[in-house]
ZAKEBA-337308 format. One record per residue: x, y, z of N, C-alpha, C, O in turn; residue in three letters. Coordinates in steps of 0.1 Angstrom, whole numbers, plus 5000, padded with zeros to 4 digits. Layout:
! residues N
XYZXYZXYZXYZALA...
! end
This chain:
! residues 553
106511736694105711846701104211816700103811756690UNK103211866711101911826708101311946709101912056709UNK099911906708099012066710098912186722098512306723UNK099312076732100112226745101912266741102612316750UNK102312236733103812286731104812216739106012246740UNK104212136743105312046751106111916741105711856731UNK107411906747108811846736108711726743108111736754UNK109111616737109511486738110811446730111111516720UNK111711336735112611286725112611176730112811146742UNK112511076717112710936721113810886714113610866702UNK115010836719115910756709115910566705116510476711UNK115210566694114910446690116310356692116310246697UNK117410416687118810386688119110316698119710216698UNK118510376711119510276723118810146720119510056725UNK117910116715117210006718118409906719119609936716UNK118009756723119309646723118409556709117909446712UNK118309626695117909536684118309606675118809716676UNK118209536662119109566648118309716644117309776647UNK119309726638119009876635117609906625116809996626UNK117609796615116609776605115209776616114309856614UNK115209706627114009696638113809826640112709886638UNK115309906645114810026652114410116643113710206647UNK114810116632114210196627112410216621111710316619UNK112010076619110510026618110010046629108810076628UNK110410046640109710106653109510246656108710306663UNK110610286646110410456654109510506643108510576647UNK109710476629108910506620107210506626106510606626UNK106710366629105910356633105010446647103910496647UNK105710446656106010546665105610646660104410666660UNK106810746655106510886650104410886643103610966645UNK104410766636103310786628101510806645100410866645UNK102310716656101310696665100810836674099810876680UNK102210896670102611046677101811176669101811286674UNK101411146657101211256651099711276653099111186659UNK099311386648097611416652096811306646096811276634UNK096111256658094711206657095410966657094910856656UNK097011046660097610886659097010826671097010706670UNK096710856681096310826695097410836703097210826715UNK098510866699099610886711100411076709101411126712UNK099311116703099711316702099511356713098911466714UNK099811296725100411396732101711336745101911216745UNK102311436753103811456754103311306769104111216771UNK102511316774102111216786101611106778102611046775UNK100811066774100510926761101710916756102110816761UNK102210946751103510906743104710846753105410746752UNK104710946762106010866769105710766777106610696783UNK104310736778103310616786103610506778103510396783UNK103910526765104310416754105210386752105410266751UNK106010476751107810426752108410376766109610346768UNK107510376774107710316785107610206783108610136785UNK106510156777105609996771106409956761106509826763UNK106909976755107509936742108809876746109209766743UNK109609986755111109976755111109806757111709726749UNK110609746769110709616776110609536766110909416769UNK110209546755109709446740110809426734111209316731UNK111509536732113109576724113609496729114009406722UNK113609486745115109426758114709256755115509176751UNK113209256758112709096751113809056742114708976745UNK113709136728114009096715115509076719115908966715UNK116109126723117609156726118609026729119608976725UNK117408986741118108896747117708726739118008616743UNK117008756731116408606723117808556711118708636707UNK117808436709119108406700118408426690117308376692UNK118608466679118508446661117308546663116208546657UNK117708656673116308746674116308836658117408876654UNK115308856653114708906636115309026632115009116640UNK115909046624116509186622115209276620115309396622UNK114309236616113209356617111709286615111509156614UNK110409406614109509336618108809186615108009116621UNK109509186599108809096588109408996591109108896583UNK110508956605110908836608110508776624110908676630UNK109708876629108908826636108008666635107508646624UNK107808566643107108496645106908466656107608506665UNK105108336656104008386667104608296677103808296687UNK105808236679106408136687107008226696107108186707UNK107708386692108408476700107708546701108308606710UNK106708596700105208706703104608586717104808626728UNK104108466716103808396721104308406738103808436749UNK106208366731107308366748107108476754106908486766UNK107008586741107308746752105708756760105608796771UNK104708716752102908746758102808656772101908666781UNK104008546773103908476785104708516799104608486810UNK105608616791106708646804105408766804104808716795UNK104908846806103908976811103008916823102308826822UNK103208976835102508936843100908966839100709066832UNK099908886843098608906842098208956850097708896859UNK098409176849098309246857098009336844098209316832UNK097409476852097109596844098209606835098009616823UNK099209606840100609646833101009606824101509666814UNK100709426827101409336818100009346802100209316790UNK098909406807097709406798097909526788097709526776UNK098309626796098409746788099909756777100009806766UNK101009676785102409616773101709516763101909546751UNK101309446764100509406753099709466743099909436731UNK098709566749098009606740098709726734097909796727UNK099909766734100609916734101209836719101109876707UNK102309696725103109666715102309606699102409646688UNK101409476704100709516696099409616688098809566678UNK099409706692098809786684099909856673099609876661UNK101009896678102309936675102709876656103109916645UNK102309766661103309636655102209596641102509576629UNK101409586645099909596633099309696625098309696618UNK100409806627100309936615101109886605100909946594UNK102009786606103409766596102209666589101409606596UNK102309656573101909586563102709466565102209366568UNK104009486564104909366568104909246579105409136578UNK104109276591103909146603103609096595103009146585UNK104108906598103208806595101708766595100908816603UNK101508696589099908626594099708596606099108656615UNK100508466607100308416619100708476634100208446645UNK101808586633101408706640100508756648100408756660UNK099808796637098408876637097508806644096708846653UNK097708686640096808596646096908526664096208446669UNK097908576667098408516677098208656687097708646698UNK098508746682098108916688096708916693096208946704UNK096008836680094608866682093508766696092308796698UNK094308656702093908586709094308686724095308746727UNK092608666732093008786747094008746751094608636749UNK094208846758095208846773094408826783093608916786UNK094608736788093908676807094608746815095808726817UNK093808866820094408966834093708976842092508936839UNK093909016853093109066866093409236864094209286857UNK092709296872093109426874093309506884093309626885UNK093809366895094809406903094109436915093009376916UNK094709546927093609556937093409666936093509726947UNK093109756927092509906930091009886930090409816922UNK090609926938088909886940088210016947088710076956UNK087110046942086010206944086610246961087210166967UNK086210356964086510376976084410336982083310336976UNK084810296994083710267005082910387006083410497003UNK081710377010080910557011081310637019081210757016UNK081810597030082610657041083910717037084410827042UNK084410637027085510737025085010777013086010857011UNK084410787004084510876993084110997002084511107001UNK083110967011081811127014083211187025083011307029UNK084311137030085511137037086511257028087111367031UNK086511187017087811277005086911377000087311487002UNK085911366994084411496991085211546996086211586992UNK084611577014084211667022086011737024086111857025UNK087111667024088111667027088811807009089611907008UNK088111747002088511836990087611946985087712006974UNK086911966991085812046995086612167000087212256993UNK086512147014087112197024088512297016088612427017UNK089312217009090612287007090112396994090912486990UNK088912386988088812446981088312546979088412626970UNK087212546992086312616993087712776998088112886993UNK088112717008089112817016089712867006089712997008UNK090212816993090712876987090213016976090713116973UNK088912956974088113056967087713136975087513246969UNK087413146990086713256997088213336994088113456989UNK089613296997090513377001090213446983090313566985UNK090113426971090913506959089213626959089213746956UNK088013536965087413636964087413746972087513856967UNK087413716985088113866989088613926984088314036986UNK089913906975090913966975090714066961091014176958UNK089813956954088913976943088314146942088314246934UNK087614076955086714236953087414356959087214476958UNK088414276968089314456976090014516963090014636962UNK090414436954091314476935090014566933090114686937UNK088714526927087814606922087314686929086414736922UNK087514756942087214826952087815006946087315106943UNK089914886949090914986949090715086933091215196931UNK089914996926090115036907089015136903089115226895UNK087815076914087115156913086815326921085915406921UNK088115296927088215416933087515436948087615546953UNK086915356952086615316967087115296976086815216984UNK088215376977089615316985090315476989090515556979UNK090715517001091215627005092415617001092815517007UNK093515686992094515666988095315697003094715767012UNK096915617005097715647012097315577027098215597036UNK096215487031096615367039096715297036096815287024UNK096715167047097215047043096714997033097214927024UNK094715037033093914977023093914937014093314837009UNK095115097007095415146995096615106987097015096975UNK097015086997098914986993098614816990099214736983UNK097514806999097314636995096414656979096814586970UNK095714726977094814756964096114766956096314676948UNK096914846957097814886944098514746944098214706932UNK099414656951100114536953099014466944099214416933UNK097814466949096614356942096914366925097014266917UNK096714546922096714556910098314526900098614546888UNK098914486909100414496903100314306899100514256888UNK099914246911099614116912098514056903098413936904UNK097614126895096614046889097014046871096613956863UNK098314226869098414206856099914136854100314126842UNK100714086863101814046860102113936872103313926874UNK101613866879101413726883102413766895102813686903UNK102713846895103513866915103414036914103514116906UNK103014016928103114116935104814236934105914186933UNK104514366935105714446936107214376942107314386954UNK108014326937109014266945110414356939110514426928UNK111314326950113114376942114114246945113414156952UNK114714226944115614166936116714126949117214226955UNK116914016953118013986967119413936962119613846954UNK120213986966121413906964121813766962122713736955UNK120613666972120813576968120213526954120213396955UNK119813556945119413566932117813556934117213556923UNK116813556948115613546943115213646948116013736951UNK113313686951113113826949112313776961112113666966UNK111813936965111313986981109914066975109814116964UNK109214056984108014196982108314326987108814336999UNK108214466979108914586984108114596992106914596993UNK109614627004109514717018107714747023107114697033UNK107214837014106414967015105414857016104914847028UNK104714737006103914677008103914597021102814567025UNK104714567026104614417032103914437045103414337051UNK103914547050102614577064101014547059100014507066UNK101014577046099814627038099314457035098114427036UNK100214357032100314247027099914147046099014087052UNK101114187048100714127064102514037062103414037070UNK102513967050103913897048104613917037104113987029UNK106013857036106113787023106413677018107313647010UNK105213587024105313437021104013417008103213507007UNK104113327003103013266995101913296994101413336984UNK101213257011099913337011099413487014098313537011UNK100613547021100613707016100713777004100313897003UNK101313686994101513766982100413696971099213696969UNK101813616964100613516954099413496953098713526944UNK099013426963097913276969096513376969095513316969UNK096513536968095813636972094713616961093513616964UNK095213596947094713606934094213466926093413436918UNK095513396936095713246924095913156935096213186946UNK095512986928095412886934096912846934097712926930UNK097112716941098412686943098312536936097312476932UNK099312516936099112396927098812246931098812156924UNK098612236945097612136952096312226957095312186964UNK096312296954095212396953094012326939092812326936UNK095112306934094512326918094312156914093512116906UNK095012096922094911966922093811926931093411816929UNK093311976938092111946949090711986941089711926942UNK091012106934090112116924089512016911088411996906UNK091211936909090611866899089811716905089011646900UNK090411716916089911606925088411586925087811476924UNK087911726925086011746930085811726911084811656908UNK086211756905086111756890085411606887084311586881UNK086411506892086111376891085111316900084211226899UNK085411386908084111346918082611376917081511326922UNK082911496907081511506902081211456887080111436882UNK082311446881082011416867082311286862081811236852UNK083111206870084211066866084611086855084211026845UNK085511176856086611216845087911166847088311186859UNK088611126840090211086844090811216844090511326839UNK091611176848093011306851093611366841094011476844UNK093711336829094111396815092811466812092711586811UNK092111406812090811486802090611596814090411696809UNK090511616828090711756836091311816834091111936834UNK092911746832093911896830093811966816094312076815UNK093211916806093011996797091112046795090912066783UNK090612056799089712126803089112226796088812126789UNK088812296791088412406783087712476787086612416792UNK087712626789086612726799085612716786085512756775UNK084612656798082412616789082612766787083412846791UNK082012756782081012906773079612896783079112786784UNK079212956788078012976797076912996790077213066780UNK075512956788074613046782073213036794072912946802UNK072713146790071413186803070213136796069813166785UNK069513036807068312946800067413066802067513116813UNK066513106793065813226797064813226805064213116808UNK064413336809063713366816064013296837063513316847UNK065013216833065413156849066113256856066313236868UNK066613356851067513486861068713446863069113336866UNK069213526861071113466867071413376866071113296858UNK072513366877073213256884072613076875073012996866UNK071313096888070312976885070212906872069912786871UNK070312976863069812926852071312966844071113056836UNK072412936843073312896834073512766831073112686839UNK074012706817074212606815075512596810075912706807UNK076312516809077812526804077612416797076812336802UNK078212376785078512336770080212266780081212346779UNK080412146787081912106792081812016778081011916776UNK083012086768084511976759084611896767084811936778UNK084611776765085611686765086411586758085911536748UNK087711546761088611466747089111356754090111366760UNK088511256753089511146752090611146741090511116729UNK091911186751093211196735094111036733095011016726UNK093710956739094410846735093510776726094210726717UNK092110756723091310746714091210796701091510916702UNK091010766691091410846678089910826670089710706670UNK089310866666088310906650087510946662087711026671UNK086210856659084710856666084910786678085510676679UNK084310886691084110906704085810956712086410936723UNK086211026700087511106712087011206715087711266724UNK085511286709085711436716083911406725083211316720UNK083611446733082511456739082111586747082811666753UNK080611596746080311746748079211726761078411646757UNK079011766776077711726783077611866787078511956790UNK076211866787075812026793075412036807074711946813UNK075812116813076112076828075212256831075212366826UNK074612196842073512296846074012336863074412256872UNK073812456863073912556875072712586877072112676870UNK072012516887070812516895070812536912069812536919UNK071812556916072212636933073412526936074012446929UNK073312576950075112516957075112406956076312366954UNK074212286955074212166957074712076938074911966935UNK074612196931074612146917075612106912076612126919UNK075912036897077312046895077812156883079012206882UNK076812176876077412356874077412446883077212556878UNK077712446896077912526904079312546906080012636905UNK079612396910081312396907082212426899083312466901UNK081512416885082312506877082012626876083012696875UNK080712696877080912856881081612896894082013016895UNK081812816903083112836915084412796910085512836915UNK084412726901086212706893086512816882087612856881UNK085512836875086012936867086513106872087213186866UNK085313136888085913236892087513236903088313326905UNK087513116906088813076916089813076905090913076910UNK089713086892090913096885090813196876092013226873UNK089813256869089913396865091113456864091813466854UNK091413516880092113606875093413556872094313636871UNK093713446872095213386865094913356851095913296845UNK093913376846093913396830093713516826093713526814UNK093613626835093513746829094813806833094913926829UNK095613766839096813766845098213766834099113836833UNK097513586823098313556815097713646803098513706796UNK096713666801095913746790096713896790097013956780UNK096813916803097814046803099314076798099914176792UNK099813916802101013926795101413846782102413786780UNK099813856772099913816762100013616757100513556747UNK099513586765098713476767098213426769098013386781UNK097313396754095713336757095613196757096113126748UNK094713146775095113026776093412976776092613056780UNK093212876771091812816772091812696782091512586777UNK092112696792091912596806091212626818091612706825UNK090412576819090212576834091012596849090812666859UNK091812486845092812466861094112546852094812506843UNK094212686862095812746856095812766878095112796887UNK096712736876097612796888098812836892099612826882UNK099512886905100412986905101912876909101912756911UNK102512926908104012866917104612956927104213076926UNK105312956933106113066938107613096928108113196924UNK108112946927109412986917109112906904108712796905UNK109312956893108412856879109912786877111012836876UNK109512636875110612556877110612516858111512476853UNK109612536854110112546835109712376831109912316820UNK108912326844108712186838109812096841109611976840UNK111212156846112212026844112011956851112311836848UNK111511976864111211866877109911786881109611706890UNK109011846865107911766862107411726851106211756848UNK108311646843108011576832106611626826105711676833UNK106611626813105311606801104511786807103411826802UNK105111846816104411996817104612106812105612126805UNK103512216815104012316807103612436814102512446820UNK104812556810104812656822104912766812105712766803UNK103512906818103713006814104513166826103713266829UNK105613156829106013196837105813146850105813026850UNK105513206859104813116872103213066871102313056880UNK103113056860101912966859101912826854102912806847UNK101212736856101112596853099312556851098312606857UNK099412456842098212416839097612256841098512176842UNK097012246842096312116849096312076858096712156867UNK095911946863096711786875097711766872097711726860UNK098911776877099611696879099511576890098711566899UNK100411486886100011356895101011366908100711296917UNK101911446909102611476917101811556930101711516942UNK101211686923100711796929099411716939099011746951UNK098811586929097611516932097811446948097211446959UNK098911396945099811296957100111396969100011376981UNK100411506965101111596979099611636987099511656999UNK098511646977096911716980096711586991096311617002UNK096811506990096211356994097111347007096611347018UNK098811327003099311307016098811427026098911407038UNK098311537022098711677036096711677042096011757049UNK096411547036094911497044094511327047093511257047UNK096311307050095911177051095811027042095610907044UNK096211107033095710997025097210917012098010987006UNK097110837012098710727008099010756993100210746990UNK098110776984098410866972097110916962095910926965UNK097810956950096711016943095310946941095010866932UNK094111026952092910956950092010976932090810976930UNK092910996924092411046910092110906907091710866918UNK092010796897092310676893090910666903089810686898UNK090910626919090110556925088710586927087910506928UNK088510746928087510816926087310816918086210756920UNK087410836903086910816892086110666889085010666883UNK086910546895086110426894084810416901083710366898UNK085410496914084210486926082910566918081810506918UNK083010686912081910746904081210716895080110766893UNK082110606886081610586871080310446877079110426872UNK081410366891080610216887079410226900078410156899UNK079610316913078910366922077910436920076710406923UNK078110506915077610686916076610676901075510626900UNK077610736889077010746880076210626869075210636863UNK077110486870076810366872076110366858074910326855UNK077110416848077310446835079110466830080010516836UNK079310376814080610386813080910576812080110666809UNK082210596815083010726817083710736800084410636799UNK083910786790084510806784085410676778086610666774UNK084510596781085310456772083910406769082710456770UNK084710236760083110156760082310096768082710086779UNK081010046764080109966774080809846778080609836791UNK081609736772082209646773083609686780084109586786UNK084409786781085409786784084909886803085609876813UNK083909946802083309986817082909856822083409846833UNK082009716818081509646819082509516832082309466843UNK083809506817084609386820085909456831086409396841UNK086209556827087109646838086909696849087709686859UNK085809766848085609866859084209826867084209846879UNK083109766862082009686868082109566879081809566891UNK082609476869082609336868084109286884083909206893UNK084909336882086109326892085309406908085609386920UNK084409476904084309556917083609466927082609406923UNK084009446943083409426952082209476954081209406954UNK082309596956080709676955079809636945078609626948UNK080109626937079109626927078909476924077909446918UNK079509396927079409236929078209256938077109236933UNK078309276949077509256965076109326959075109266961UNK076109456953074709476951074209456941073309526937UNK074909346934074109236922073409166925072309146919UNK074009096941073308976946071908966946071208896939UNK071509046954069909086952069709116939069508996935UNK069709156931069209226915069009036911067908976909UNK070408986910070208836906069408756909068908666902UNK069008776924068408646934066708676926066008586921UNK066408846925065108896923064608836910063508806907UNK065508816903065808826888065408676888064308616885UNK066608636892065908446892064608396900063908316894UNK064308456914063208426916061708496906060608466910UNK061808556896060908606889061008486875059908446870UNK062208456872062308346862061508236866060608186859UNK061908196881061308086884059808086887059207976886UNK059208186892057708186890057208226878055908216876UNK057908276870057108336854057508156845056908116835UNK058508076851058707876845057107846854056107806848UNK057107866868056207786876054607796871053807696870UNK054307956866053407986862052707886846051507866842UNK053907846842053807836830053607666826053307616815UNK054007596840053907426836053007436845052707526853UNK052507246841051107216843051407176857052507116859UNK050607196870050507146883049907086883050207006892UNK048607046874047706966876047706766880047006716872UNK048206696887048206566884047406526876046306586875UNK047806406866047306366861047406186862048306106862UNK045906196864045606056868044605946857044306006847UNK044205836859043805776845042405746852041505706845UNK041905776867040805726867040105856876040905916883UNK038805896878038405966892038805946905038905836909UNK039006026911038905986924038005996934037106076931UNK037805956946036605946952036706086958037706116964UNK035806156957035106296964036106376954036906446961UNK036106376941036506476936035406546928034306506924UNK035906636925034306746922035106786905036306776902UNK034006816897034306846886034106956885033207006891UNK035007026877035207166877035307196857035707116848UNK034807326856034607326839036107276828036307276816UNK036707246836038007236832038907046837039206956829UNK039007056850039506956853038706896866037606936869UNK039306796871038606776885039106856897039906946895UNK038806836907039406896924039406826935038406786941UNK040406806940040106686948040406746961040806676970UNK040106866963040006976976039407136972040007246975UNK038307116967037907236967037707376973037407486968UNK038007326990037807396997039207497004039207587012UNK040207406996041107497001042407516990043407456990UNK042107616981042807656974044007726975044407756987UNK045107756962046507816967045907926964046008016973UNK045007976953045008116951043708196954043408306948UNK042808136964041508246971042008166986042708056987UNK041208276999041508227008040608097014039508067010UNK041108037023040207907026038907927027038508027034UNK038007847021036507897028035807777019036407687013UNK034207787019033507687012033307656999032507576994UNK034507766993034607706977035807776969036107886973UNK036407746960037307816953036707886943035907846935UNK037308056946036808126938037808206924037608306917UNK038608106924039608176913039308106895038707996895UNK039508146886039508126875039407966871040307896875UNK038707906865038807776861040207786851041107696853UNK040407856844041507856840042907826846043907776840UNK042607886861043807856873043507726873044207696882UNK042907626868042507476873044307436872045007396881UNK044507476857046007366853047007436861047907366858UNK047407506868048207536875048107496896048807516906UNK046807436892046807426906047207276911047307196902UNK047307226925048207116928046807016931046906896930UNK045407086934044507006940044106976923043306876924UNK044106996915043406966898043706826894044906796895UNK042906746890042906596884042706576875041506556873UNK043706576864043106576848043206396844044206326845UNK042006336839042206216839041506246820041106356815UNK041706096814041506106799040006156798039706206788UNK039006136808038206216804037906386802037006436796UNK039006446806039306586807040006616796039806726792UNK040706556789041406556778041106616771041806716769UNK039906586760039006646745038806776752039606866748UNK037906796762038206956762039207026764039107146759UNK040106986769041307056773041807066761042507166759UNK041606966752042707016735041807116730042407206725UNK040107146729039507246727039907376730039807476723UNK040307356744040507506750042107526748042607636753UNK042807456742043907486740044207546726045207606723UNK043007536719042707576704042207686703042707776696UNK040807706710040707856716041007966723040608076723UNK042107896728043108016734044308066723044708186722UNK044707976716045508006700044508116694044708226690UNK043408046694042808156685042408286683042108356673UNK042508316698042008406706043608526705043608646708UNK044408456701045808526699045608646688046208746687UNK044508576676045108586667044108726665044308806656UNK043108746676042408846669041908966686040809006689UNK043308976693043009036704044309076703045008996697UNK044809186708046209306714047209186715046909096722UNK048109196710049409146721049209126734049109016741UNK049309246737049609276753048309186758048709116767UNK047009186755045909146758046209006758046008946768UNK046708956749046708816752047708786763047708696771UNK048508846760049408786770049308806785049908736793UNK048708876787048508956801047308836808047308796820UNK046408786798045708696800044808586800043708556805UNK045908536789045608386784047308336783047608226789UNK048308406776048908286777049708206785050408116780UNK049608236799049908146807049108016813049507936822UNK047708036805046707906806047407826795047807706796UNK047707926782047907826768049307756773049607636772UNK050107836779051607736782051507636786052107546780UNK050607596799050207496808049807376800050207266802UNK048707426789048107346782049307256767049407146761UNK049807396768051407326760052107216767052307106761UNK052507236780053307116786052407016788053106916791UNK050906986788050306906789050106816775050206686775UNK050006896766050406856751051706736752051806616750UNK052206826755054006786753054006596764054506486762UNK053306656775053306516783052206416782051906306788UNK051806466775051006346768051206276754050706166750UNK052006336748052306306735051206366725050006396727UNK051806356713051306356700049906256697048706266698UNK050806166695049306036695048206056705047006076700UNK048406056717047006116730046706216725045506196721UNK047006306721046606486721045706476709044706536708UNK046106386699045406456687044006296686043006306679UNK044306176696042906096697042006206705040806196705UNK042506286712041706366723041006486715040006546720UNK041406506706041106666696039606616685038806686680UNK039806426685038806396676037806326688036706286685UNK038106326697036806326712036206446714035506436723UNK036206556709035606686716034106666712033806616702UNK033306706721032006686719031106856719031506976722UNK030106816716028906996719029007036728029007156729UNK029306976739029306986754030607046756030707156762UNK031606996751032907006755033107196750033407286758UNK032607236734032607296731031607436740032107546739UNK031007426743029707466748030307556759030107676759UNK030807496767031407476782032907576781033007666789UNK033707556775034407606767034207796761034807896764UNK033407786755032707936747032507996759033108096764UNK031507926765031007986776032108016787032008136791UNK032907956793033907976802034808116797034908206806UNK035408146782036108216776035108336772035508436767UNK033908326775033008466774032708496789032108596793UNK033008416796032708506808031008456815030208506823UNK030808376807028908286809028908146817027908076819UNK030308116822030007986830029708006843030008086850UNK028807886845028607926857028307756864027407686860UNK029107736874029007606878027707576889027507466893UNK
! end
């Protein structure tokens, strides 16, 4: 049993392995099942014994297969880790059995060790929805929901009308008001009893009602349970929440930012639990703000009144439920026709995945958009991990996506072309030659063997950029006479590190000193340091002056 009251039974027994196994399995099991094991609740759990069973059937059909776990070896962990297709499926049977299997002190070493090498998977083809169709299912789940809340608010306020005594007793007004109030403290409307064993709305109302189908009676007060599933649909779409952590949900506590007035200024405190996770980051808390229609606390002050009165409904008949998504049925089916749920008369609580699928087919659409919207939000939209880790949003949900592949390209291309001018910036352009050349001009730094038309001022009768720019430019001629100063100024720019900002130097000197590094480097040791005992007055002079801002050619 878990913390919503819902039953499970698993029988270790059928398994096809020695009983000594099945019993280390179930043992182990029961312990995954209990609070805070990571599999406490009635959907996680049977998500596991789904995973598991196929491990058993493995073991079954192996010859001299281990009567229990401590006869495991990594040669049969190995066969079984090869027959799993490298698909979600075959990733998550892996990670289920071994986690399973590494609570027992008893596995082997080499085991462990064989567990612990990845699994190579793909993750198949579920991939974000396109913007067209997400702003497509939005508008589509929108739509079914909105209709649904205008209808309980009407119906809302005709209840508080009739209560408040605003209502002429003995017309129709008055018959629908009283039906309302029969319907808000006991979850149906006035009904009697048919021979065929189910029930009718009495006679007297049903003018007053208009029917007695669903949405004449029920549907007046309470969502329907694709009702309730379209709800959780917008849930994800605004939050990228998975489908478990919606259906259990918890009604925020509202609090009023002061002085903002009303509505506008609520904030809600949304619980959240990841329950297959266990210690630190299973519970999470985000404060979600109601700032007008377009907000996403708005949605939940429109979800919490669309379901209201089916908590004050069950509050009436002595149960107190703390969920957000409660909705109605017409016949309460007790859960048997929907595994892992749970039913408080004709009420039901969360997503179901069924309810999700019927929302989707009756707009079109081939199944439950829960799973794909959530991806599309986390790696699209909010473009932050969802309730897992950075590496497991990263390598899963990032990295596989088409979308998010295509608008890397650019980010990458920018990325590299910035590496490559912050490398180009940084090595020497200057040639370097051993003799003058004819009509080259000397410059405080190097020679020029085109003065007049530089990369970095526009053409005209002289270059006006930085002698500093000398080593980076294509027209500069550093021959051994340029040398001695150049190791000077490669010394003064060190030094200059040592007694100006960070930021200052770097912003602008050390891409002269790099240049002067690869010139180092391409000349060698032996040149650089004959060149360091050539420096002359002049060299020095010329230098000071250049680096104060006093040269002047």
């Amino acid at each position: 049993m878990d913390r919503q009251g819902r039953v499970a039974t698993f029988d270790f027994a059928s398994l096809p392995i020695a009983v000594p196994f099945q019993r280390s399995l179930a043992a182990l099991f029961a312990a995954k099942c209990s609070a805070g094991g990571g599999w406490d609740s009635v959907v996680t759990s049977d998500s596991a014994w789904w995973m598991i069973r196929p491990f058993a059937y493995f073991l079954g059909e192996q010859p001299g297969a281990p009567q229990d776990i401590d006869g495991l070896t990594a040669a049969l962990w190995n066969t079984w880790r090869l027959s799993l297709e490298p698909r979600t499926n075959g990733a998550n049977k892996h990670s289920a059995v071994a986690g399973l299997l590494q609570q027992d002190p008893r596995l082997p070493q080499p085991v462990r060790e064989a567990m612990a090498r990845r699994f190579a998977w793909s993750a198949g083809g579920e991939r974000a929805y396109l913007p067209e169709e997400f702003r497509t299912i939005r508008t589509s789940v929108r739509r079914t929901f909105r209709s649904a809340l205008l209808r309980i608010r009407e119906n809302t306020a005709t209840l508080e009308q009739w209560r408040a005594g605003a209502v002429t007793p003995g017309g129709e007004r008055w018959l629908l008001g009283e039906a309302l109030d029969v319907l808000a403290r006991t979850g149906d409307v006035p009904q009697k009893p048919l021979k065929s064993g189910g029930m009718r709305a009495l006679y007297r109302y049903r003018a007053a009602l208009g029917g007695t189908g669903a949405v004449h009676t029920w549907k007046r007060l309470f969502l329907s349970r694709t009702e309730a599933a379209a709800l959780g649909v917008l849930f994800v779409a605004e939050f990228g929440l998975n489908a478990a952590t919606v259906s259990g949900l918890p009604v925020p506590v509202p609090a009023l930012v002061p002085g903002s007035g009303g509505q506008a200024g609520l904030i809600y405190r949304l619980a959240l639990e990841k329950r297959r996770r266990s210690g630190r980051g299973r519970f999470e808390s985000r404060n979600i703000a109601d700032t007008g229609a377009d907000s996403a606390g708005r949605l939940l002050t429109e979800a919490l009144e669309a379901t209201a009165p089916a908590r004050t409904a069950l509050e009436e008949g002595g149960s107190l439920v703390d969920r957000i998504l409660v909705w109605h049925e017409t016949t309460p089916h007790h859960g048997q026709n929907y595994p892992g749920t749970v039913r408080t008369g004709p009420f039901g609580f969360g997503v179901e995945d069924r309810a999700a699928k019927d929302w989707a087919r009756s707009v079109g659409l081939p199944g439950s958009p829960m799973r794909r919207m959530r991806r599309t939000v986390n790696v699209l939209h909010r473009r932050e991990n969802g309730q897992n880790s950075q590496d497991t949003h990263d390598r899963v949900y990032v990295m596989p996506e088409p979308q998010a592949q295509q608008a890397a390209i650019p980010v990458i291309a920018e990325g590299a072309l910035d590496a490559w001018r912050a490398a180009h910036r940084t090595v020497l352009l200057a040639r370097l030659t051993e003799v003058h050349e004819e009509g080259e001009q000397e410059t405080a730094t190097t020679g020029c063997a085109n003065y007049t038309r530089s990369p970095f001022t526009p053409v005209g009768p002289s270059c006006a950029a930085s002698f500093l720019l000398c080593t980076a430019c294509p027209n500069a001629r550093v021959t051994p006479a340029h040398h001695p100063r150049l190791t000077y100024l490669h010394q003064a720019l060190a030094g200059l590190r040592a007694v100006v900002e960070e930021a200052v130097w770097e912003s602008g000197w050390a891409d002269a000193h790099a240049r002067l590094e690869d010139l180092r480097a391409r000349l060698g040791p032996a040149v650089w340091a004959a060149a360091r005992t050539g420096v002359t007055a002049e060299d020095r002079a010329v230098i000071d002056q250049l680096l104060n801002g006093d040269y002047d050619l």
